[in-house]
N, C-alpha and C positions, 0 to 999 in steps of 0.2 A: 508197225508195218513198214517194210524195207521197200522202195520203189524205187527203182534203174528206168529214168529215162533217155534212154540210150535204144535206139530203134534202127539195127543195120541192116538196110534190103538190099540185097549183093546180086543182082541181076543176072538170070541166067543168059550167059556169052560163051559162045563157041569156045573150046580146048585149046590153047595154043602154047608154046611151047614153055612160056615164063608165066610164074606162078602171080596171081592179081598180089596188088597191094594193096591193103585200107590202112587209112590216115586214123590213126588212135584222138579223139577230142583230148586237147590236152587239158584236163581236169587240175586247177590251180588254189592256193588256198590266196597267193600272188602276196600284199604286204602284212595281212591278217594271219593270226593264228587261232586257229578251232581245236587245239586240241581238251582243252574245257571250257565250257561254254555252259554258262547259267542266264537263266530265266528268272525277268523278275515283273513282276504283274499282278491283273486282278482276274477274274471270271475266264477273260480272251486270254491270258497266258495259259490258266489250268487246264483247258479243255474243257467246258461246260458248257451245254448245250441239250435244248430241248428241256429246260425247265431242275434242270440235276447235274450232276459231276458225277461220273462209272467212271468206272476201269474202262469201257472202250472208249468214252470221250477223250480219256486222260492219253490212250494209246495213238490218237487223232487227234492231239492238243497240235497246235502251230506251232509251237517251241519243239514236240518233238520229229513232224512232219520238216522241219529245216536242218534237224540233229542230222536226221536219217539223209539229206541229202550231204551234209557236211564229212560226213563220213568217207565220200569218197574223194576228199579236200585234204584227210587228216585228222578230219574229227575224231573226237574221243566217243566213250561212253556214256550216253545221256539215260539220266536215273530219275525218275517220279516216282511219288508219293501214291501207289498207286490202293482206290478205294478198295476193300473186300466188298465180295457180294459176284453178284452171276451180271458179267458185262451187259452192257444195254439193256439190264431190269430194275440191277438197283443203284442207285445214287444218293445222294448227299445234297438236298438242299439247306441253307440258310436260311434263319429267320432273322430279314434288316432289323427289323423291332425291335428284336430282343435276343442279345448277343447268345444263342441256344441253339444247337439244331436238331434237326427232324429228318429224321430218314425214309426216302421214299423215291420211288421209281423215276424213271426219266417217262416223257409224255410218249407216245407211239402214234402213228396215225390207225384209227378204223373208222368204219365204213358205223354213220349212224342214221337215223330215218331224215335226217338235213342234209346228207352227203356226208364226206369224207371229215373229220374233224379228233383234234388231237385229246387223245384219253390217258390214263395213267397205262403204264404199261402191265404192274398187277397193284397186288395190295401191298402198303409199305411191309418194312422187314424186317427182320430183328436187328437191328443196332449197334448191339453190345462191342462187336467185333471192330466199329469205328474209332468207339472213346477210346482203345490199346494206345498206347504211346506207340510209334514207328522211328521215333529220335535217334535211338542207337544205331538204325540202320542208313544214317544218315553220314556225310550230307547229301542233298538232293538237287540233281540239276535243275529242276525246275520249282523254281520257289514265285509259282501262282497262286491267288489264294482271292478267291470268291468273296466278292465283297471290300477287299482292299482298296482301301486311296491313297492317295499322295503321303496324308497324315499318318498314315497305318507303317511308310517303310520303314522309318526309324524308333518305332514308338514299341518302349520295352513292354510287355506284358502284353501284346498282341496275342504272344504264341501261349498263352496263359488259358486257365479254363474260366474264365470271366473275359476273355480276349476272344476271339475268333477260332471256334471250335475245332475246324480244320486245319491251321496253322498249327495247332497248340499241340495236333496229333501226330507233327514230324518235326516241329522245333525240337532242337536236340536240349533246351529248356526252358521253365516259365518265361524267363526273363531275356530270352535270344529275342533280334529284331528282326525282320524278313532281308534287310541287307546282311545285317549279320550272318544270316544261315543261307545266304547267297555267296558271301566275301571266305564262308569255312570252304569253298571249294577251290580259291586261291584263282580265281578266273581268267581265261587268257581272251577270252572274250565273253562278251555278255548283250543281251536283247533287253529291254527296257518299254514296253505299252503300257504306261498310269493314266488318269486322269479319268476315267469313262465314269466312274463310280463317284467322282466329285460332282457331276450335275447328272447324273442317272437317278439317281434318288429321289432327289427335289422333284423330277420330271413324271418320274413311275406313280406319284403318288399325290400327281397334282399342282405341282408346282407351291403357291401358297398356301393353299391348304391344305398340302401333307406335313411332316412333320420330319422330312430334312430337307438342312439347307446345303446352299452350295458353297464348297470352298470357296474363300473371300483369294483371289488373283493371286497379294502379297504372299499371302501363306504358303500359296501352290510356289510360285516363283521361290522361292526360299526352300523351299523344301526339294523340291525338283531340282534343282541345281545341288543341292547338300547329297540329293541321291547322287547325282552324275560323278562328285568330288570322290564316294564311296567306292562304286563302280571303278571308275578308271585312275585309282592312285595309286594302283602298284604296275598302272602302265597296258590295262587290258584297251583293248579296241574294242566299239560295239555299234550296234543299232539301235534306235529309239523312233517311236510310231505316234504319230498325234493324236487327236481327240476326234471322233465323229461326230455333225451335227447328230441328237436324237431325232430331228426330221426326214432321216432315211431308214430307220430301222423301221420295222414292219408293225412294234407294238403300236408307234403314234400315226400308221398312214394307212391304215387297212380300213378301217370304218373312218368314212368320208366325212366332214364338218357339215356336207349338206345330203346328206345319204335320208332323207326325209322325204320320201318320194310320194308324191300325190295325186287324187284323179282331181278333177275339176271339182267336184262336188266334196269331195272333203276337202279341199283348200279350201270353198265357202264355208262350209262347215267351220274351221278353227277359226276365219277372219269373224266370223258371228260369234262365237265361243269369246273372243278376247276383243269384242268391239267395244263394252265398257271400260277393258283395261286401257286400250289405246284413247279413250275419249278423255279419261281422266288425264291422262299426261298434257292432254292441251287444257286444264281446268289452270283458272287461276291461282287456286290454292297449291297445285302443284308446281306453277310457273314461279312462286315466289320462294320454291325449296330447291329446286333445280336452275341452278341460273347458267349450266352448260347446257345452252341449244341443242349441239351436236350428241350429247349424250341423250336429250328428253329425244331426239330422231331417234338415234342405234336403239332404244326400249321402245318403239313404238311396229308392231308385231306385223307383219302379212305373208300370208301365202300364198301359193300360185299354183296350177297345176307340173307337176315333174317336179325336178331337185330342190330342195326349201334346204335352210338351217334349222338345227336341232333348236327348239325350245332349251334355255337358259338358263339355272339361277346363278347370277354375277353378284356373288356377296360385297363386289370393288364398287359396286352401283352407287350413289349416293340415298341413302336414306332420307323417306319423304312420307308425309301422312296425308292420308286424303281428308280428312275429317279432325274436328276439336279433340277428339274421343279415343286421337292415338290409334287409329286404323293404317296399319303401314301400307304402303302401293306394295306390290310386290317388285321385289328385286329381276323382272326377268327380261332377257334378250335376246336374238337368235344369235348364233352360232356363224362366223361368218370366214371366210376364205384364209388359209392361215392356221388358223387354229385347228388343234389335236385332240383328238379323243383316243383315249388309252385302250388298247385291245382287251380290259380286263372289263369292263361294262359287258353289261348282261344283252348280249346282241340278240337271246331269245324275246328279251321285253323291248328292245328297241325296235325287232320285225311283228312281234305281235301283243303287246299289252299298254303299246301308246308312250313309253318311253321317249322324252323328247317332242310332245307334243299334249295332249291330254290324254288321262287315263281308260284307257277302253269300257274298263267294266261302269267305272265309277262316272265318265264324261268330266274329271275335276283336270286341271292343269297337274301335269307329268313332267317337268323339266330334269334335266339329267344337271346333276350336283357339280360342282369344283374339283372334287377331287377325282374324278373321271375326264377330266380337261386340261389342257396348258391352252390357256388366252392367249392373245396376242402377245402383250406386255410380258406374261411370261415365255412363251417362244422368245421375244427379241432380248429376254434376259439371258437366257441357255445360250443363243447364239454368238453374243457378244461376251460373255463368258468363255465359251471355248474358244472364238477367235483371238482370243487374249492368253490363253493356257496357250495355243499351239502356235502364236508367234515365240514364249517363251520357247518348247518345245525346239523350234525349227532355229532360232538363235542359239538354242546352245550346242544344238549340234553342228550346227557352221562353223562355232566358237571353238570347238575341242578335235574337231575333224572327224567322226562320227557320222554314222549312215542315218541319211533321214527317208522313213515310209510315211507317204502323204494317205494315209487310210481315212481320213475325211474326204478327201476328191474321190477312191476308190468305192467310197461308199454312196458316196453323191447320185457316182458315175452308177450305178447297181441300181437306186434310188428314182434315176430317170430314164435313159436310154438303156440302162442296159447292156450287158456285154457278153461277147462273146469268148470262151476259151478252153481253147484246147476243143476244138471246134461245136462246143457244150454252147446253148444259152442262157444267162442266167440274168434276174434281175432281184430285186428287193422282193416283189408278191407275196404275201404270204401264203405260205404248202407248196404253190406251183412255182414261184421262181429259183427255187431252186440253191439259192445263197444261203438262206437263213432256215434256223430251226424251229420248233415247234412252238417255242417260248414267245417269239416275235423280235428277239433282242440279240441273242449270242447266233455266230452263223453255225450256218452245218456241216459237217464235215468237208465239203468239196466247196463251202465257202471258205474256212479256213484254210482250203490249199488254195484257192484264187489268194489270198494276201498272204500264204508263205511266200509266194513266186515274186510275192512286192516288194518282201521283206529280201529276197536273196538275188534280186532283181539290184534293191538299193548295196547288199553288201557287196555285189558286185563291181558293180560303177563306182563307188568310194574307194574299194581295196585293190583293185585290180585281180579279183579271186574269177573263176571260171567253175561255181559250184551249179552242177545241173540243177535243171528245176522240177518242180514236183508233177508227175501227170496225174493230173486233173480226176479225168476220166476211168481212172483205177481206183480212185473212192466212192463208197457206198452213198447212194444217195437215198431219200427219205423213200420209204415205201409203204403201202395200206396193208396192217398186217391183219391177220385172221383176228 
């Protein structure tokens, strides 16, 4: 999609005898050269969004939503991997689990007996046309690829069929690396956003009790820099965009840590329901297994009428028996300020089957598991983690003289107050604010053009270039379809 932000309103003025002049914007590429320019990333370079990767996300990907204004700098021709299938039906997701995929639609908003809420678009599709190899048709400007980390740019057999499905279908071979089939386009510029998929993982699936971890700092720093050395040693210029808290995207802030909303009488209710378990915490037998104070307080339960925390099982609890006979206390705590719950919990059993508190039908204790939470501990792990990757991040681009896009404040900024652009409002919300797609994670298409404009905002300022910016408001935004 070709966008000319360029808007001349030449006022109508009386006839006279000398013909108007307009001042032409002088459109500059200024110390940078665009005329090839490759992309290199994970999910947010390919264009993926609303739970899939189509042909129209890939046509709405931010690499090529910056191509397309680059072009009037000098740019060259920017070339994607682009999926078969009928745009905005079908796509391509990944299975983390198990390096395989499965082909199936992107999510759509309709209209269900709860409201508005995001469905498959149809029924998955036939396949076959993905696994073809695309490699000869290569190389390709945009070497994004779903699920990549840090450790994935250099690492041979990515592009492999035991490697990452997608990759392996435009690797020009098993054995090419994602820098590799970045560096066959000989780049005279290049954009660079890694990192999200080094602690999105860990976070998506729980934090400790899912079953990835997060890149250990050294490993990222080491590799990230070996990427940059790839990158710009035959002298290209580029951009490079840092890490988002997981605290602003919409999967871990849409369902509230105290969204346990109650009338007076069932807050009595649950403080009766769990008055033996809180009596037993002040039992001697339990005061000589728990000798943190402050932990036997945090597991000691009450509710109140309005906002409560969800009921807890905290496996990190310390383990304690009430009795000779091996009776464990149960492991559980509320839910407390802070802490995430993942948009993939069953928000049908959370409004009506007692999820997070006791079970409706059964009256037995409901607590919502680990792997549908990041605790505290693990928030302040994620956090500190990425504030460590994106000091890396931001020193080496100081270091090399390279454009730096702060898309952790931009996402912050979306995450809190909210912004305004291109006279649009937009915030994190999920469906209604308008940045993010249906998934809760990757943004939507008119998110993606708010951080091209940061992305061509920062090459701007570093290079002295004068490349117009994307409007906004000429992208399609999410709609409730039939």
């Amino acid at each position: 999609m070709k966008t000319r932000n360029l808007l001349y309103i030449l006022p109508i003025a009386a006839l006279t005898a000398c013909e108007p002049e307009i001042d032409e914007l002088d459109f500059s590429p200024g110390s940078a050269d665009f005329t090839t320019v490759v992309a290199v990333g994970n999910s947010l370079t390919a264009g993926f969004q609303s739970n899939a990767l189509s042909a129209e996300g890939q046509e709405n990907s931010l690499p090529n939503m910056i191509a397309t204004q680059m072009q009037e700098v000098g740019g060259g021709t920017f070339t994607q991997p682009l999926i078969p299938g009928v745009p905005g039906q079908n796509g391509v997701g990944l299975n983390a689990a198990v390096p395989a995929p499965f082909v199936l639609p992107q999510l759509v908003l309709r209209n269900t007996a709860t409201g508005p809420s995001p469905q498959l678009a149809s029924a998955p599709y036939d396949g076959s046309a993905f696994f073809a190899s695309i490699g000869a048709n290569g190389p390709f400007n945009n070497v994004g690829v779903p699920g990549a980390r840090v450790t994935h740019l250099n690492f041979q057999g990515y592009g492999s069929s035991q490697g990452n499905p997608y990759f392996a279908r435009f690797a020009s071979n098993a054995g090419e690396t994602m820098l590799q089939a970045a560096m066959r386009n000989n780049p005279t510029f290049f954009e660079l956003w890694i990192g999200n998929n080094d602690v999105l993982g860990y976070s998506t699936t729980g934090g400790d009790e899912g079953g990835d971890a997060i890149t250990a700092v050294g490993t990222f720093s080491a590799l990230y820099k070996a990427a940059l050395d790839s990158l710009t040693k035959n002298g290209a210029k580029g951009v490079v965009a840092n890490v988002p808290y997981v605290t602003s995207i919409p999967y871990f802030t849409t369902v509230g840590w105290n969204a346990l909303v109650l009338t007076q009488a069932q807050a009595d209710g649950l403080n009766g329901a769990f008055a033996a378990y809180n009596g037993a915490l002040d039992s001697p037998q339990i005061a000589g297994q728990i000798n943190d104070a402050d932990e036997v307080a945090s597991r000691k339960l009450s509710f109140k009428a309005g906002a409560n925390g969800f009921l807890f099982l905290d496996t990190d609890l310390t383990t304690a028996f009430t009795d000779t006979t091996g009776t464990q206390l149960p492991k559980w705590r509320q839910l407390k300020g802070g802490e995430l719950i993942t948009l993939t919990i069953s928000q049908d059993d959370l409004r009506n089957n007692g999820l997070g508190s006791v079970n409706l039908a059964t009256g037995t204790p409901n607590p919502i598991t680990g792997e549908f939470v990041l605790d505290a501990d693990e928030v302040a792990e994620v956090r500190s983690t990425v504030d460590q990757y994106n000091t890396i991040i931001k020193n080496e681009a100081g270091a090399r003289g390279l454009a730096f896009v702060d898309a952790n404040a931009r996402l912050q900024e979306l995450s809190t107050t909210g912004i305004v652009a291109d006279g649009i409002s937009f915030s994190s919300d999920f469906i209604t604010g308008g940045a993010f797609s249906l998934d809760g994670v990757h943004p939507a298409t008119r998110g993606y053009a708010i951080i091209a404009n940061d992305f061509i905002s920062s090459i701007n300022a570093t290079y002295g270039s004068n490349i117009p910016k994307v409007n906004i408001g000429s992208y399609l935004t999410i709609e409730i379809q039939p």
